[in-house]
C-alpha positions, 0 to 999 in steps of 0.5 A: 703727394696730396693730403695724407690719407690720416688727415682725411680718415680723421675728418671723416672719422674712417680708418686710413685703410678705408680711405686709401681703399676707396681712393684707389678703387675710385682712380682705378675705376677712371682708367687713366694712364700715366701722367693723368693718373697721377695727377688725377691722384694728387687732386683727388685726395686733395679734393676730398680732403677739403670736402671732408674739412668743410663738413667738419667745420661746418658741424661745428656751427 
């Protein structure tokens, strides 16, 4: 579901730990039920997979 919490820990050089943690106190703090949360889940770590993916490239440039 979504993008693995390693692909986003590693472009934002943070443990998979404290990815998972974030994003979990994050969908939790939305108070979604059901199908919302789930998709809220899904979206959202993709989300901050692409940001994360951006930035990384950008600091390439």
């Amino acid at each position: 579901m979504g993008v693995p919490y390693d692909a986003i820990a590693q472009n934002c050089r943070l443990s998979p730990e404290t990815v998972r943690t974030y994003l979990k106190r994050s969908l939790k703090n939305l108070n979604l039920e059901g199908y919302d949360a789930l998709r809220s889940a899904v979206l959202m770590r993709t989300f901050v997979f692409m940001i994360s993916n951006t930035a990384k490239e950008n600091e390439k440039m």
